[in-house]
N, C-alpha and C positions, 0 to 999 in steps of 0.2 A: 284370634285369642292371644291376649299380653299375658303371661305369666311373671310376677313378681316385679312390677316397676318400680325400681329401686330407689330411684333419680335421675338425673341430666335427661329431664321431660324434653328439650328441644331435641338431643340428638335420638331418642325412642321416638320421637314425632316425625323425624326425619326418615327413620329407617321403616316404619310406617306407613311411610308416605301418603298419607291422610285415607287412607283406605278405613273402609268400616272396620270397628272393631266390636265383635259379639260379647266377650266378654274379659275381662281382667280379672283375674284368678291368682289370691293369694296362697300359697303354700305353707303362711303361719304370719304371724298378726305383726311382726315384729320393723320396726321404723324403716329398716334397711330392707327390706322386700318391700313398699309400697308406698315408698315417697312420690314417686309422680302419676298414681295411681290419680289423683282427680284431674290432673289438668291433661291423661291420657282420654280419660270419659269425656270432660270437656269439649275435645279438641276431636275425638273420634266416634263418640257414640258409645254405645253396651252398656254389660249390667258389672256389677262387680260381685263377685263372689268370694267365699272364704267358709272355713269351716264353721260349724256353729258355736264350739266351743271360743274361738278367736275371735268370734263377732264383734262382742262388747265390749275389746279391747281396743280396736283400731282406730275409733274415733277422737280416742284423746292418749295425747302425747306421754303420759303417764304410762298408760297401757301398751303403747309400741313399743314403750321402754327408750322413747327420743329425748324424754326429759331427763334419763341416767343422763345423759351426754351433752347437753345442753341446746338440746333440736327440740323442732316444733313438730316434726314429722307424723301425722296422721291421717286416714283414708275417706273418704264419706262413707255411713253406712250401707252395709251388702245388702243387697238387692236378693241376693239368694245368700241362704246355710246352708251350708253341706254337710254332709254325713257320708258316713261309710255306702260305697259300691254306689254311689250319684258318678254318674257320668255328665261331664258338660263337655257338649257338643258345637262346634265352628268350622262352617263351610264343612270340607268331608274328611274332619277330623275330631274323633271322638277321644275322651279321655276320661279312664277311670279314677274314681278317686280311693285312696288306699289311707284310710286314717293310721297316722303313724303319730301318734304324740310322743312328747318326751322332751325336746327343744322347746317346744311349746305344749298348753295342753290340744290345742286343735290343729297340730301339724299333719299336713298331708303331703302324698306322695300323688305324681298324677300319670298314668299309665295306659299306654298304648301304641300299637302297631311297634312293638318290640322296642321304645322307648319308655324312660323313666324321669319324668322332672320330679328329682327330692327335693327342693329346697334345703333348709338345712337337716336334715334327717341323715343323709348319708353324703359324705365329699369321698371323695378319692386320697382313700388310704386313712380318712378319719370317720366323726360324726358332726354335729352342730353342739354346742356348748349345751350343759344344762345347770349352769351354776347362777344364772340368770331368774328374775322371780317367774316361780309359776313352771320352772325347770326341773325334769324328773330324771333321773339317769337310768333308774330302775322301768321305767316307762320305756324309755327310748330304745334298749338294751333289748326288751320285747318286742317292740315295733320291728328293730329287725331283723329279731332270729324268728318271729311269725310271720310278717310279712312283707321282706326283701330277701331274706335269704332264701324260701322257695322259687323265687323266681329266675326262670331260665337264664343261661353262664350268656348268652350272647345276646342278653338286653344292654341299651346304652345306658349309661346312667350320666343325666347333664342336673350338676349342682346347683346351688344357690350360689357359689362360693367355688372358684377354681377352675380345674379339669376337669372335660368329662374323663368317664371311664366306662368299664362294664361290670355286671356281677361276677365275672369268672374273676379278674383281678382287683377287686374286694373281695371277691370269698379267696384268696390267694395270699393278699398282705393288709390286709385290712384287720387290726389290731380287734375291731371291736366285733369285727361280723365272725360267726358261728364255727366250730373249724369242722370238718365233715368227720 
């Protein structure tokens, strides 16, 4: 499973190392999580997925939001929508999925075996921007006082963007998450 291919498709192909890949799993629609998302499919096999609400965004450069910035960056169409509590599964590792919009409207979080890929939902010590189109603050803001802030202090949390960290030190200095 690729999670968020962002870019530099040779050296993700490299670390790869042309082994199958089940699937490529975006965390939210946006140009910088899945620029080399087709030449990974290409070059390795799977399906792509992404939540449903991001779907219809990814295929044109508009909708990544690559055309703010003057890229062409877009995905081929998901193969699978996801929704809340779909688990996609690779080799003998499962992951839930945890809709958390707000950065985008079909941001998800993907969880398991006491790890957490947020994408941009939650960094260490911040959030993901939401002043971007289609960006809700008020959204986001729920996404993680319902569901990241219940989640046990000794999960990992590995970003879109940064450090990892854990929930104990986001719910510790994490401006935006809950305070107990």
């Amino acid at each position: 499973m690729v999670i968020d291919p962002a870019g530099d498709a040779p050296v993700l192909l490299e670390a790869i190392a042309r082994r199958d890949v089940a699937w490529v799993v975006l965390t939210h629609g946006h140009f910088d999580h899945l620029g080399a998302a087709g030449e990974i499919l290409a070059a390795c096999g799977g399906r792509l997925a992404v939540h449903i609400a991001d779907a219809p965004w990814i295929v044109d450069s508009t909708g990544t939001g690559a055309a703010l910035f003057g890229y062409s960056d877009t995905a081929p169409p998901a193969d699978r929508e996801l929704r809340d509590g779909d688990v996609v599964t690779a080799g003998g590792v499962s992951l839930e999925v945890l809709h958390t919009p707000g950065h985008t409207p079909g941001g998800i979080c993907l969880l398991g075996e006491g790890h957490l890929f947020s994408g941009d939902t939650l960094f260490a010590g911040s959030v993901g921007r939401t002043d971007f189109p289609r960006g809700d603050g008020r959204a986001l803001k729920k996404s993680i006082v319902e569901r990241l802030a219940p989640l046990p202090n000794g999960t990992a949390v590995h970003p879109g963007h940064g450090p990892d960290t854990t929930i104990a030190r986001e719910r510790r200095g994490n401006p935006f998450f809950p305070r107990a």
